[in-house]
mmCIF file of the N, C-alpha and C atoms, coordinates in Angstrom:
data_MODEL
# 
_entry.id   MODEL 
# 
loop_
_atom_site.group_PDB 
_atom_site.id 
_atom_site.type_symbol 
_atom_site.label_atom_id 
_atom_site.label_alt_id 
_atom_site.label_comp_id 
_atom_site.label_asym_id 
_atom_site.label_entity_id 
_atom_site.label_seq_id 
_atom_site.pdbx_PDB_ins_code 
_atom_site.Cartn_x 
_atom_site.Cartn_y 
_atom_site.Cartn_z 
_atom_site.occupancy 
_atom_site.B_iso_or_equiv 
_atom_site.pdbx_formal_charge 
_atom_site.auth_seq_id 
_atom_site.auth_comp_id 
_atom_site.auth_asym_id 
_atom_site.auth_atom_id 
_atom_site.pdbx_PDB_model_num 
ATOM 1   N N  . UNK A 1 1  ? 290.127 252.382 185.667 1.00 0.00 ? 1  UNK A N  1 
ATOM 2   C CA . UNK A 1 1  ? 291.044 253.482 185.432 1.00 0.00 ? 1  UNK A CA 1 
ATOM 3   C C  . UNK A 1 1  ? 291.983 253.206 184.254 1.00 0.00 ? 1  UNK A C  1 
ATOM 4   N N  . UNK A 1 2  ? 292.295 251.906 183.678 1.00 0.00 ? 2  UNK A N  1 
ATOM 5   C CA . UNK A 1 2  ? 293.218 251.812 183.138 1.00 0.00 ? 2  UNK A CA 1 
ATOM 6   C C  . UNK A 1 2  ? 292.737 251.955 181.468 1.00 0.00 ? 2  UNK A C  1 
ATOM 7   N N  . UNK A 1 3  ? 291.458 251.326 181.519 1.00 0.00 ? 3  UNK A N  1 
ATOM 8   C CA . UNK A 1 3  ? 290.750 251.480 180.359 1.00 0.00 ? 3  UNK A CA 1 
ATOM 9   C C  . UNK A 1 3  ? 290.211 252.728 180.369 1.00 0.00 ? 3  UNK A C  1 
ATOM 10  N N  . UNK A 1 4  ? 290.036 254.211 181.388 1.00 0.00 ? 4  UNK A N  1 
ATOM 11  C CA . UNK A 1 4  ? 289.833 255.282 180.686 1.00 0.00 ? 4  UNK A CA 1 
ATOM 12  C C  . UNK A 1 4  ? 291.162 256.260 180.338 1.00 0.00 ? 4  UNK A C  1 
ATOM 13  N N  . UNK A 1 5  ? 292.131 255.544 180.806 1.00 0.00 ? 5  UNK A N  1 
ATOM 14  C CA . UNK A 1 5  ? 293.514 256.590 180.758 1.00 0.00 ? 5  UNK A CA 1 
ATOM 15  C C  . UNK A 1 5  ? 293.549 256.015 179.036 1.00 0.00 ? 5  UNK A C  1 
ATOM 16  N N  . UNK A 1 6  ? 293.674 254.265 178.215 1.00 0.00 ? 6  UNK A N  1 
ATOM 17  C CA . UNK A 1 6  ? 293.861 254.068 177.193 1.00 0.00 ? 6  UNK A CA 1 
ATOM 18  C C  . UNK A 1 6  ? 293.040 254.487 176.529 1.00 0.00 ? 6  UNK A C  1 
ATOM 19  N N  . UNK A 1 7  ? 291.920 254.715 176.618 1.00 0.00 ? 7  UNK A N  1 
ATOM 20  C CA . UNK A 1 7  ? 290.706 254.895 175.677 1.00 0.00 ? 7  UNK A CA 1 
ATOM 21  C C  . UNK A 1 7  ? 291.343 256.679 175.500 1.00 0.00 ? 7  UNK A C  1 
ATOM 22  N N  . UNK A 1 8  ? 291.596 257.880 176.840 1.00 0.00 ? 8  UNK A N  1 
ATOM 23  C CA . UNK A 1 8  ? 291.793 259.021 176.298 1.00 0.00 ? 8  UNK A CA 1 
ATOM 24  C C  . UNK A 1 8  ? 292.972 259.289 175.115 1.00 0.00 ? 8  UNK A C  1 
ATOM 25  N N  . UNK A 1 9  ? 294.037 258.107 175.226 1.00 0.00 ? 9  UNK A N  1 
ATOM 26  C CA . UNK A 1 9  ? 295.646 258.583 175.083 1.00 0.00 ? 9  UNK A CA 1 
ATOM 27  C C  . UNK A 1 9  ? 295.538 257.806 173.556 1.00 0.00 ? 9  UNK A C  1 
ATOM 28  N N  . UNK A 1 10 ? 295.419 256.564 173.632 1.00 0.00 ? 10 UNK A N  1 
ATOM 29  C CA . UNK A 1 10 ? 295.843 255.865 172.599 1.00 0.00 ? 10 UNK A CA 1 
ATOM 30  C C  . UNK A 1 10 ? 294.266 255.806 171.384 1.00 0.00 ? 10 UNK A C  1 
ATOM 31  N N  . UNK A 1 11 ? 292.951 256.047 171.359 1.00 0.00 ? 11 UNK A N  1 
ATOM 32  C CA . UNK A 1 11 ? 291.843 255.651 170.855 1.00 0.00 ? 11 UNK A CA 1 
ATOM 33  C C  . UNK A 1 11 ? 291.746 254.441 170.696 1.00 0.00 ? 11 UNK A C  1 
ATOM 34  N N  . UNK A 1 12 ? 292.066 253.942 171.122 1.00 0.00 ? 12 UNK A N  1 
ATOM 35  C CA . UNK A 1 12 ? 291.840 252.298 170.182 1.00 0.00 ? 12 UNK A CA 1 
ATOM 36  C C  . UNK A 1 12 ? 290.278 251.627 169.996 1.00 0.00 ? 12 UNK A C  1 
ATOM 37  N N  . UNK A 1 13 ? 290.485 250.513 168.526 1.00 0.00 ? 13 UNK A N  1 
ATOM 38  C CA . UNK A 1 13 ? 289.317 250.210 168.430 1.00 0.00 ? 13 UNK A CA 1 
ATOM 39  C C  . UNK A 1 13 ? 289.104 249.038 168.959 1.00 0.00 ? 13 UNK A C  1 
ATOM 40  N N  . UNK A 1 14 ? 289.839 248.344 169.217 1.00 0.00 ? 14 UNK A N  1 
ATOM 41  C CA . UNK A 1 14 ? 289.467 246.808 170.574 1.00 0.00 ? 14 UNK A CA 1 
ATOM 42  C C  . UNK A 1 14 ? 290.301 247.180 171.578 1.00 0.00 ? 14 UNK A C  1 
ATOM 43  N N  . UNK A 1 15 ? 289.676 247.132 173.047 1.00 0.00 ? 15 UNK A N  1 
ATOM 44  C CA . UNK A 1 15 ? 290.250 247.090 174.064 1.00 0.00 ? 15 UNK A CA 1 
ATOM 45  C C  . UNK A 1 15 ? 289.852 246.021 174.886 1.00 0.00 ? 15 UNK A C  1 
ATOM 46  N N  . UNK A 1 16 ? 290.761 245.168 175.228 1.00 0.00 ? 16 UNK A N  1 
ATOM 47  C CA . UNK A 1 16 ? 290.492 244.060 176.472 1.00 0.00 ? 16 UNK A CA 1 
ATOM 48  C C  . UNK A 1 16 ? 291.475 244.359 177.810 1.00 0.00 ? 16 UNK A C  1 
ATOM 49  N N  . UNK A 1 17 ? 290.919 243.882 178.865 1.00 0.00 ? 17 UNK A N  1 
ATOM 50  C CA . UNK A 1 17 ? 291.737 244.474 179.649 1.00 0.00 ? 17 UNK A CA 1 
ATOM 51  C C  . UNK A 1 17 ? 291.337 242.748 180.662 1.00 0.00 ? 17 UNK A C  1 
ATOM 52  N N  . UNK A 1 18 ? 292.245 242.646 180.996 1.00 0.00 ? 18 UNK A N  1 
ATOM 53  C CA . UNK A 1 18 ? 292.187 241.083 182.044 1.00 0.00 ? 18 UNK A CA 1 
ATOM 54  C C  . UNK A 1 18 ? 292.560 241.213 183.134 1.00 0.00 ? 18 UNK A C  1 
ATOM 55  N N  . UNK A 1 19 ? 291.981 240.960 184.606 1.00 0.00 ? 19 UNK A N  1 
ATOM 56  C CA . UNK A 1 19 ? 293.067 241.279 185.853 1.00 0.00 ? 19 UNK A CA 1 
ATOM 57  C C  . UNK A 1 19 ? 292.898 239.775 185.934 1.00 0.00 ? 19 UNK A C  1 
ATOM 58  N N  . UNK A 1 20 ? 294.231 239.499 186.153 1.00 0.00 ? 20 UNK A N  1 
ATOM 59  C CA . UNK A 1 20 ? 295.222 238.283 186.295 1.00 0.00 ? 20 UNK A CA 1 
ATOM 60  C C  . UNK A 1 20 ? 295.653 238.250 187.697 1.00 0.00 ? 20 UNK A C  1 
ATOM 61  N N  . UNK A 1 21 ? 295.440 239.238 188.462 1.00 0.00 ? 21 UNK A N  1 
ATOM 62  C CA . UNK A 1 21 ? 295.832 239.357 189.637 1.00 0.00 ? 21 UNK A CA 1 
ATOM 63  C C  . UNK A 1 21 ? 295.702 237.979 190.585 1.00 0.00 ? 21 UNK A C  1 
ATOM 64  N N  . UNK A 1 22 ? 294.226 237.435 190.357 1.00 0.00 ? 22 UNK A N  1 
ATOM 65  C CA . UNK A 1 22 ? 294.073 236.291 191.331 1.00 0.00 ? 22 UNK A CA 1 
ATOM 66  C C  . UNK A 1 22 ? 295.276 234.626 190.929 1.00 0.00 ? 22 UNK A C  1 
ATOM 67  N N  . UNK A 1 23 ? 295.813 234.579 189.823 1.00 0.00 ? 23 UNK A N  1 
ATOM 68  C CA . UNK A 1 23 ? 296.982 234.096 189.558 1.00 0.00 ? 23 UNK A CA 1 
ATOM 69  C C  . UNK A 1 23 ? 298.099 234.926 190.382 1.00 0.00 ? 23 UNK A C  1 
ATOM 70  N N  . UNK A 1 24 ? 298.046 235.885 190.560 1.00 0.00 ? 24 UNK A N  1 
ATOM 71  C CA . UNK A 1 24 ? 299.675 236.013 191.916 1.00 0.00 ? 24 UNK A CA 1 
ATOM 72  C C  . UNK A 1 24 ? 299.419 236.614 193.369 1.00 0.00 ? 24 UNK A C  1 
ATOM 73  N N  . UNK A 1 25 ? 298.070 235.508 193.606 1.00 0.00 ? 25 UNK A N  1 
ATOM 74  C CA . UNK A 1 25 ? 297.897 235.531 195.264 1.00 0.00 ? 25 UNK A CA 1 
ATOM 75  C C  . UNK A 1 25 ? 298.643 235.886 195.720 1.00 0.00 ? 25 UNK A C  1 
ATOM 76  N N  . UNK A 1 26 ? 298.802 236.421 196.976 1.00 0.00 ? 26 UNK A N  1 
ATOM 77  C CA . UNK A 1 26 ? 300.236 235.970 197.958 1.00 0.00 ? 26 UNK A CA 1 
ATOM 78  C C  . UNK A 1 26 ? 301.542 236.693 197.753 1.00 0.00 ? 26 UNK A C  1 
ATOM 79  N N  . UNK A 1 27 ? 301.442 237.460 196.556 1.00 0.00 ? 27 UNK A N  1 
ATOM 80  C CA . UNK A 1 27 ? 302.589 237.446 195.961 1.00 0.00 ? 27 UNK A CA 1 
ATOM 81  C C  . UNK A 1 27 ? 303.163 239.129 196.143 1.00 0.00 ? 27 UNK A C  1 
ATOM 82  N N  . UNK A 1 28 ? 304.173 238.709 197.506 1.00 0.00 ? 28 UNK A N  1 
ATOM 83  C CA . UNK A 1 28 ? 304.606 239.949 198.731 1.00 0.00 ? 28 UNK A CA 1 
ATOM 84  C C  . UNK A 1 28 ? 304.516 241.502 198.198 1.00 0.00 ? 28 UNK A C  1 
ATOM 85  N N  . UNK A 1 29 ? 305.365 241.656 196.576 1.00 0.00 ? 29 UNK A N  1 
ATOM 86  C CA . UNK A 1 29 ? 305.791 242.586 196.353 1.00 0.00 ? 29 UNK A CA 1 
ATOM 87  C C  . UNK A 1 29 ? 305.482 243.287 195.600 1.00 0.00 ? 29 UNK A C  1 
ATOM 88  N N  . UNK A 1 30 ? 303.701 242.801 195.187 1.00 0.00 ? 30 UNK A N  1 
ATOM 89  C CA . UNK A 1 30 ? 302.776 243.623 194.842 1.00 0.00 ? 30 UNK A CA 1 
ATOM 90  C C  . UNK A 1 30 ? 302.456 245.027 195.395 1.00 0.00 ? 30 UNK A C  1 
ATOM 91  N N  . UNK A 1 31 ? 302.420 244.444 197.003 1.00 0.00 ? 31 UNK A N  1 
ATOM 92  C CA . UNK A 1 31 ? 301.700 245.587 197.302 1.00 0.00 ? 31 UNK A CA 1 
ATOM 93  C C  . UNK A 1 31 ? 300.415 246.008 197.709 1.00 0.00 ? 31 UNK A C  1 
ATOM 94  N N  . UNK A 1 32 ? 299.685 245.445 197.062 1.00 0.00 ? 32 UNK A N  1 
ATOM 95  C CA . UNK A 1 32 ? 298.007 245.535 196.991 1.00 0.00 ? 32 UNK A CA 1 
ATOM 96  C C  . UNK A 1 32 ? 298.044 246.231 195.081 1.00 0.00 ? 32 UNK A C  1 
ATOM 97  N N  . UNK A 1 33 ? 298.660 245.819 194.608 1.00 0.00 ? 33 UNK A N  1 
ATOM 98  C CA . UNK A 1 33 ? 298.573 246.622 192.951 1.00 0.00 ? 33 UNK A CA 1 
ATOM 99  C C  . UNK A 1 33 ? 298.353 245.246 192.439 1.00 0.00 ? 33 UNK A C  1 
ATOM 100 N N  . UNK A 1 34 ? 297.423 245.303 190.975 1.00 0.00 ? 34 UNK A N  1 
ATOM 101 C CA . UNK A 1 34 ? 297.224 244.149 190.276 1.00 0.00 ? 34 UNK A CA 1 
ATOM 102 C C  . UNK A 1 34 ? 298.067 243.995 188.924 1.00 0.00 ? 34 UNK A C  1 
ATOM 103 N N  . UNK A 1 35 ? 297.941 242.652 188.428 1.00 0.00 ? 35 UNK A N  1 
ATOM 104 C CA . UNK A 1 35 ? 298.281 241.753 187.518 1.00 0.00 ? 35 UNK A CA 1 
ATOM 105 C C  . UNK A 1 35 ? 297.330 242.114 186.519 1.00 0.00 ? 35 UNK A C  1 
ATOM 106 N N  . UNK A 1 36 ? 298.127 242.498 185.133 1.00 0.00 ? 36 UNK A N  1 
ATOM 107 C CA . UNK A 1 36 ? 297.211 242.749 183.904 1.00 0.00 ? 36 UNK A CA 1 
ATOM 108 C C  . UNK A 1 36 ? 297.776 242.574 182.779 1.00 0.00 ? 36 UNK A C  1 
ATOM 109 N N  . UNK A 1 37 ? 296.606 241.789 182.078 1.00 0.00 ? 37 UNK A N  1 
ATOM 110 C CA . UNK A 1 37 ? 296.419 241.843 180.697 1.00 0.00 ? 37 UNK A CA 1 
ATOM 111 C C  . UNK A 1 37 ? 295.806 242.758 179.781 1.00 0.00 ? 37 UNK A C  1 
ATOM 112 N N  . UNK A 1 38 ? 296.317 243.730 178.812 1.00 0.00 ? 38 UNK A N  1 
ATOM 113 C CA . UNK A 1 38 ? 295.722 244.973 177.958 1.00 0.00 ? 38 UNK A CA 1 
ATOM 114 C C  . UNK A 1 38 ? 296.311 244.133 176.366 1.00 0.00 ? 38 UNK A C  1 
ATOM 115 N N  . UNK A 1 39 ? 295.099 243.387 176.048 1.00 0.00 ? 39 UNK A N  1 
ATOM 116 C CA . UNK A 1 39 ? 295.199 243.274 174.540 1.00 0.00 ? 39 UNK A CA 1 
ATOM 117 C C  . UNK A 1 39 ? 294.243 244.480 173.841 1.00 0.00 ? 39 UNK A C  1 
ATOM 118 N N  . UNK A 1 40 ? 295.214 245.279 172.943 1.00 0.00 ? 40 UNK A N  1 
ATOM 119 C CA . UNK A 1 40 ? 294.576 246.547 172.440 1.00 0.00 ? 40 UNK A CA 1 
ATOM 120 C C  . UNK A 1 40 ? 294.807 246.785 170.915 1.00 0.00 ? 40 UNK A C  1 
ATOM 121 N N  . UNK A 1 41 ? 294.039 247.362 169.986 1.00 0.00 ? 41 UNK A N  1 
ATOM 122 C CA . UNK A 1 41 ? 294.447 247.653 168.830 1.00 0.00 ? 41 UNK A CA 1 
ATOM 123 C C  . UNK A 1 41 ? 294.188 249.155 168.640 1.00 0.00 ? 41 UNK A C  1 
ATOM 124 N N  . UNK A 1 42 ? 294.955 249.561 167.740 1.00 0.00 ? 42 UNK A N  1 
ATOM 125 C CA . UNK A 1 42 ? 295.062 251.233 168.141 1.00 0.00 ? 42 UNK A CA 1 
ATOM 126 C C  . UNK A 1 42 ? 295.918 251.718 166.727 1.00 0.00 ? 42 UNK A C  1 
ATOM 127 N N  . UNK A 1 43 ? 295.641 252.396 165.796 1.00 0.00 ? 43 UNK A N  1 
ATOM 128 C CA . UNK A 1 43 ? 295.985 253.249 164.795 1.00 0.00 ? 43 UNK A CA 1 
ATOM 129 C C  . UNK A 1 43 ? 297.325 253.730 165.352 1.00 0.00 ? 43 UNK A C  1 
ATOM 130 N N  . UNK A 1 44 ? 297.228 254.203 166.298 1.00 0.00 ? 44 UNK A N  1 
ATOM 131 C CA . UNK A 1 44 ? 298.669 254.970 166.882 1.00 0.00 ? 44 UNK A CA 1 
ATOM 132 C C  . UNK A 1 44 ? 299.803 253.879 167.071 1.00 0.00 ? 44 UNK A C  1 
ATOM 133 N N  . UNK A 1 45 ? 299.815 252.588 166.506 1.00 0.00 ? 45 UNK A N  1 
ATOM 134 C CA . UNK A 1 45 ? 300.937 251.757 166.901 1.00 0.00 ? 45 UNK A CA 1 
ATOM 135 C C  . UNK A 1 45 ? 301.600 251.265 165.549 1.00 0.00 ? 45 UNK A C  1 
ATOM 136 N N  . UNK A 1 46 ? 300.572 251.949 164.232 1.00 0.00 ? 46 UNK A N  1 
ATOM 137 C CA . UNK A 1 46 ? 301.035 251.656 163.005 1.00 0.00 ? 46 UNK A CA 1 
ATOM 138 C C  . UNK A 1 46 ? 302.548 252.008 163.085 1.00 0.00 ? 46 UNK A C  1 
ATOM 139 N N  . UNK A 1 47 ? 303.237 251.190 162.477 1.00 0.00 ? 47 UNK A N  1 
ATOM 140 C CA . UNK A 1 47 ? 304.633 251.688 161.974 1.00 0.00 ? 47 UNK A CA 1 
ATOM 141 C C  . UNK A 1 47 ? 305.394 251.778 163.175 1.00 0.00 ? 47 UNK A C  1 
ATOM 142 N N  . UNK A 1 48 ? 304.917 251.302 164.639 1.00 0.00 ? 48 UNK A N  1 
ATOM 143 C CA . UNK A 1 48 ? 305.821 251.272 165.447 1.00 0.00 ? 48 UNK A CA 1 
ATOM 144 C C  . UNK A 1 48 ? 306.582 249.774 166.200 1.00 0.00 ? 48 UNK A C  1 
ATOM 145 N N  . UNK A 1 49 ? 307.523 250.057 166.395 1.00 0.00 ? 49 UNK A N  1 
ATOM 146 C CA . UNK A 1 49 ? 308.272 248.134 166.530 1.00 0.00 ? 49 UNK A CA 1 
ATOM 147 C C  . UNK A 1 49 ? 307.492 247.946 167.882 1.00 0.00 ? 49 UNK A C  1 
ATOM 148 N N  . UNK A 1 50 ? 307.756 246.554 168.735 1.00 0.00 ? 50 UNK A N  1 
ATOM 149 C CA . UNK A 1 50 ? 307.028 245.978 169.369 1.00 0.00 ? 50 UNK A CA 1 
ATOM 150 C C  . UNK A 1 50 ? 307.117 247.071 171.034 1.00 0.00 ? 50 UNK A C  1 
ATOM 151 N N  . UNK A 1 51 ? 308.698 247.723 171.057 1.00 0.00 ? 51 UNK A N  1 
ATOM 152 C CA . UNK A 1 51 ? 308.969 247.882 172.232 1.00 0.00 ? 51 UNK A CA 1 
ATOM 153 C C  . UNK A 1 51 ? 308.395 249.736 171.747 1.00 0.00 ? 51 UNK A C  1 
ATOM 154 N N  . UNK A 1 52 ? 308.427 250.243 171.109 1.00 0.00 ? 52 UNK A N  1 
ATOM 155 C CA . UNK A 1 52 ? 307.410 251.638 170.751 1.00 0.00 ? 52 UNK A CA 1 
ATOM 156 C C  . UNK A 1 52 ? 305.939 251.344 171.052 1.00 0.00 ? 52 UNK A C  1 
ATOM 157 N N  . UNK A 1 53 ? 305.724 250.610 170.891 1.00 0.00 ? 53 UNK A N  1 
ATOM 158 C CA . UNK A 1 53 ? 303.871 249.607 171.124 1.00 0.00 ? 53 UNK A CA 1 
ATOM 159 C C  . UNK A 1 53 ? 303.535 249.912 172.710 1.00 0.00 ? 53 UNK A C  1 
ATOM 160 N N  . UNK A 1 54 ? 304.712 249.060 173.389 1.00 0.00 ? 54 UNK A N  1 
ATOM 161 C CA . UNK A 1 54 ? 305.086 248.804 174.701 1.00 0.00 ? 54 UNK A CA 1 
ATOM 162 C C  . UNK A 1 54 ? 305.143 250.461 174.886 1.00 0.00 ? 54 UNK A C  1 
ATOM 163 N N  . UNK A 1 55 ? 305.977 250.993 174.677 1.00 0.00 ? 55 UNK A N  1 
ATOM 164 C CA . UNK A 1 55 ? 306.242 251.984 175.357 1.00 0.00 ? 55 UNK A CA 1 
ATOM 165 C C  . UNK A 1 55 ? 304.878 253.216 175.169 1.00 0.00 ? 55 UNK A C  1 
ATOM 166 N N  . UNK A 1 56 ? 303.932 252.904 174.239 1.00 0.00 ? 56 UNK A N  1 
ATOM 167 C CA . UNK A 1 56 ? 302.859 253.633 174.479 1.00 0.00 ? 56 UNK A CA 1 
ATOM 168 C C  . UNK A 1 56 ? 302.011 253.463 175.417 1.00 0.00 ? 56 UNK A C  1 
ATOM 169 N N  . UNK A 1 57 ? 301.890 252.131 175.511 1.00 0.00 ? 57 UNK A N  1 
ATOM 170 C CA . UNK A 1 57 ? 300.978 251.671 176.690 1.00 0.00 ? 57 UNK A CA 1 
ATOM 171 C C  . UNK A 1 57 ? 300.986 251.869 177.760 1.00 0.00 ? 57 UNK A C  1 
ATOM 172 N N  . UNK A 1 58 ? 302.696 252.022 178.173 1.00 0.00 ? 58 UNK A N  1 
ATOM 173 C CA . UNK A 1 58 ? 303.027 252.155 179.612 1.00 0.00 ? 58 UNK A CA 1 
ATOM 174 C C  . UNK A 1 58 ? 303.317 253.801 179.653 1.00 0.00 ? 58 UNK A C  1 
ATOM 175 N N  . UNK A 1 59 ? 303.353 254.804 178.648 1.00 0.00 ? 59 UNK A N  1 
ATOM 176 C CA . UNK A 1 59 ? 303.128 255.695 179.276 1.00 0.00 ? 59 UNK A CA 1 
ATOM 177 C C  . UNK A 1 59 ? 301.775 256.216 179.154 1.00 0.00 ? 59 UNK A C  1 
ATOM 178 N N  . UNK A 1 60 ? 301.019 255.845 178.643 1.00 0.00 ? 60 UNK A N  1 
ATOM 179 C CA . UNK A 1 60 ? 299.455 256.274 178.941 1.00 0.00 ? 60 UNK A CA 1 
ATOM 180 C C  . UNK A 1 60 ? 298.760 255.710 180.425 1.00 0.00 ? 60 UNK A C  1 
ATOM 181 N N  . UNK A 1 61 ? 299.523 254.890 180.791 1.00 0.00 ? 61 UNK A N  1 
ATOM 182 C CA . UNK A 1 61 ? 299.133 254.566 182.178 1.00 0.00 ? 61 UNK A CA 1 
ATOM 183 C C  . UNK A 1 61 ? 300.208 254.260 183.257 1.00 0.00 ? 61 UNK A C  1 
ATOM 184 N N  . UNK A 1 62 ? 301.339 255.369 182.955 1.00 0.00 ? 62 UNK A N  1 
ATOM 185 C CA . UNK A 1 62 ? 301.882 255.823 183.796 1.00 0.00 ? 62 UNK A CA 1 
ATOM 186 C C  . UNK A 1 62 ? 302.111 255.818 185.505 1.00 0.00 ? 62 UNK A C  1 
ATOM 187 N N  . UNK A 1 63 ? 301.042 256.756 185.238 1.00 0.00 ? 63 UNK A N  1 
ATOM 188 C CA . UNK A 1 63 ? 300.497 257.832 186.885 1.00 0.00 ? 63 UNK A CA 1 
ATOM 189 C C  . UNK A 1 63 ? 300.027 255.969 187.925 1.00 0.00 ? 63 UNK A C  1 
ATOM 190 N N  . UNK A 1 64 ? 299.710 254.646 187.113 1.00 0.00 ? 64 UNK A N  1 
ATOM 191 C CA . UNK A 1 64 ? 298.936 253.836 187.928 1.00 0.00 ? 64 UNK A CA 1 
ATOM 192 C C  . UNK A 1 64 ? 299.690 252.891 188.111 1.00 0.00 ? 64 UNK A C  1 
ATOM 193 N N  . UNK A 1 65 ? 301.055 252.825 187.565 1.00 0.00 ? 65 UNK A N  1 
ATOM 194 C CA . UNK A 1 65 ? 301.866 252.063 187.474 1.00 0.00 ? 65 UNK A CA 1 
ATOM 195 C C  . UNK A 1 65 ? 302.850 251.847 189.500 1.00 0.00 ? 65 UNK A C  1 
ATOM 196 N N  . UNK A 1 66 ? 302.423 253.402 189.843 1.00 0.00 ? 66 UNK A N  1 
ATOM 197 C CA . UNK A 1 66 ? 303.070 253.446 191.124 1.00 0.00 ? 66 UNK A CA 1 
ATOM 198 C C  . UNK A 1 66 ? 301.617 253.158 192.217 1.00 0.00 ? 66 UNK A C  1 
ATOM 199 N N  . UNK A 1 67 ? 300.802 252.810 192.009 1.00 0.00 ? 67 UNK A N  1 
ATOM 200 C CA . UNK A 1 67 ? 299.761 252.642 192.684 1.00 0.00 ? 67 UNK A CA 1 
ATOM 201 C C  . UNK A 1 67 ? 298.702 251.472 192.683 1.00 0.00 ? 67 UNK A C  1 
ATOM 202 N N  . UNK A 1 68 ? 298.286 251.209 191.016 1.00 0.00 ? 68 UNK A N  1 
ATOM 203 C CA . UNK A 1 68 ? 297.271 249.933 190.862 1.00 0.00 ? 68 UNK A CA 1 
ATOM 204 C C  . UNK A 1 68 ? 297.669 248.848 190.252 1.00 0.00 ? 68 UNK A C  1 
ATOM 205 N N  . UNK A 1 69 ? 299.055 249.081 189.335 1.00 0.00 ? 69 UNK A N  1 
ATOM 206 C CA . UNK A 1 69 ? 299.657 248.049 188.670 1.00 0.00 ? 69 UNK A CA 1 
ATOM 207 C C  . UNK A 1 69 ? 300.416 247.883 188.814 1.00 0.00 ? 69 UNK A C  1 
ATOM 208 N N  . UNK A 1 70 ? 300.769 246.497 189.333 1.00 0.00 ? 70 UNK A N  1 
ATOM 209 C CA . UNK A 1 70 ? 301.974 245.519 189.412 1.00 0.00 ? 70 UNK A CA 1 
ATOM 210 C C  . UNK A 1 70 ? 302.941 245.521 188.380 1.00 0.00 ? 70 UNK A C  1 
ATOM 211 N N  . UNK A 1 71 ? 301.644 244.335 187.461 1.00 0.00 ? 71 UNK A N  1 
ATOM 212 C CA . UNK A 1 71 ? 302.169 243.444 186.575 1.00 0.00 ? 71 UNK A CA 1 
ATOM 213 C C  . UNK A 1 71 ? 301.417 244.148 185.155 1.00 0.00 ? 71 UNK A C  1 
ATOM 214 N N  . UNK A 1 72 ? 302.201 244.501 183.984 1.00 0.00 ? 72 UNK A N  1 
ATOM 215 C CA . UNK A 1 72 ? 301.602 244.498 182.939 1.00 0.00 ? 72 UNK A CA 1 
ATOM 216 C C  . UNK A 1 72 ? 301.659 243.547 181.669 1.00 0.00 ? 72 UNK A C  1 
ATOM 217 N N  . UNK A 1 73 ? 301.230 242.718 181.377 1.00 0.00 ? 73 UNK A N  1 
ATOM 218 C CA . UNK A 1 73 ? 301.268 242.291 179.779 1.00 0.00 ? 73 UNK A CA 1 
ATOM 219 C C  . UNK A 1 73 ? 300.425 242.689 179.084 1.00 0.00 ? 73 UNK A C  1 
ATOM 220 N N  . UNK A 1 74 ? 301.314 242.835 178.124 1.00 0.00 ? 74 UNK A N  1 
ATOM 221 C CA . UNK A 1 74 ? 300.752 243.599 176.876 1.00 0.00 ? 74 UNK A CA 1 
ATOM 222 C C  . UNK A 1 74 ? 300.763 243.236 175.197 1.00 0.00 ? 74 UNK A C  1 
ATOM 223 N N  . UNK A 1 75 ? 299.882 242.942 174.529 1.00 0.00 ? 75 UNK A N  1 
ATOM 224 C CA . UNK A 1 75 ? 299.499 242.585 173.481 1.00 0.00 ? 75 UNK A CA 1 
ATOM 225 C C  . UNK A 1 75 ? 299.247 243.630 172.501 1.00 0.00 ? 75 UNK A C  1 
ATOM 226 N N  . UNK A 1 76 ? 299.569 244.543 171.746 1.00 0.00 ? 76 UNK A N  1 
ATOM 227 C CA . UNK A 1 76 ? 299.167 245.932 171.404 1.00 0.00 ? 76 UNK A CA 1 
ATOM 228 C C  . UNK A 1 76 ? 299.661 245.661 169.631 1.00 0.00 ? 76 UNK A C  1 
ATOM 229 N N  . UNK A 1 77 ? 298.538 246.287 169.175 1.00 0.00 ? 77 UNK A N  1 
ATOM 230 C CA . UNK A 1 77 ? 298.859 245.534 167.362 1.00 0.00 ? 77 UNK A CA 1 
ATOM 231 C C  . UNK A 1 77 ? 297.964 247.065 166.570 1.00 0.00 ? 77 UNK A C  1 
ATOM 232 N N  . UNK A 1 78 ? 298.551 247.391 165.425 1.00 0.00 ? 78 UNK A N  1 
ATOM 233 C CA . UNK A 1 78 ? 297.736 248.444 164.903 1.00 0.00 ? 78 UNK A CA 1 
ATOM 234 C C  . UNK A 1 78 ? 296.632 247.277 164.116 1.00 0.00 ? 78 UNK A C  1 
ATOM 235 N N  . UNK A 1 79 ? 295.322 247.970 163.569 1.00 0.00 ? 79 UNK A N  1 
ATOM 236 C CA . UNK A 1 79 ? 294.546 247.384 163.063 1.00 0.00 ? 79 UNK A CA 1 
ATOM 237 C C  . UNK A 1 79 ? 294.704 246.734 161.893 1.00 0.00 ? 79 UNK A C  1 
ATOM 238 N N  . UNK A 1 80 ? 295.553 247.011 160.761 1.00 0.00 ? 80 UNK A N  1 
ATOM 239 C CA . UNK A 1 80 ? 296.171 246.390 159.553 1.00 0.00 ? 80 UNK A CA 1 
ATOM 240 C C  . UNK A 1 80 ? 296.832 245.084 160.237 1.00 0.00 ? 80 UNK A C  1 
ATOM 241 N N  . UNK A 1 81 ? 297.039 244.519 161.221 1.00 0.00 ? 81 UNK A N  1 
ATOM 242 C CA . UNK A 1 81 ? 297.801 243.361 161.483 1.00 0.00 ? 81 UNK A CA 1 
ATOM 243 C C  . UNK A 1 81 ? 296.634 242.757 162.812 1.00 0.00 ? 81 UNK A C  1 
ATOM 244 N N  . UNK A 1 82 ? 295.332 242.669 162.807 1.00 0.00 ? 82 UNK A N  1 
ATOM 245 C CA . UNK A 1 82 ? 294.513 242.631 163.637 1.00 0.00 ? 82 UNK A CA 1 
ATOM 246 C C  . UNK A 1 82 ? 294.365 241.099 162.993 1.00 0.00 ? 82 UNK A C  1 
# 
């Protein structure tokens, strides 16, 4: 889900997506939601500072943030700085 909400919102031309989840076993206040890594490159982040980057990512996947995702890290770079 998370890679078709980025693929509609942002296009990007590398998408990695990592669940990290099994690094926070146990860990109460998850929930049952996972741990993720989204290293992405995307035209739409040209010219934007690190926390505009951030803030695209997390609202293109929004809606999963109250349901499948915990934890997000995020790596997000336009392609001129790839």
């Amino acid at each position: 889900m998370i890679r078709e909400q980025l693929n509609a919102t942002l296009f990007p031309t590398s998408l990695e997506i990592i669940d990290d989840s099994h690094k926070h076993a146990g860990h109460a206040s998850a929930g049952g939601a996972g741990h993720f890594t989204v290293n992405i490159v995307a035209g739409a982040f040209k010219g934007k500072s690190l926390i505009q980057r951030h803030r695209l990512v997390y609202d293109a996947v929004s809606n999963l943030m109250q349901t499948h995702i915990h934890a997000l890290s995020i790596n997000a770079k336009p392609p001129e700085e790839e």
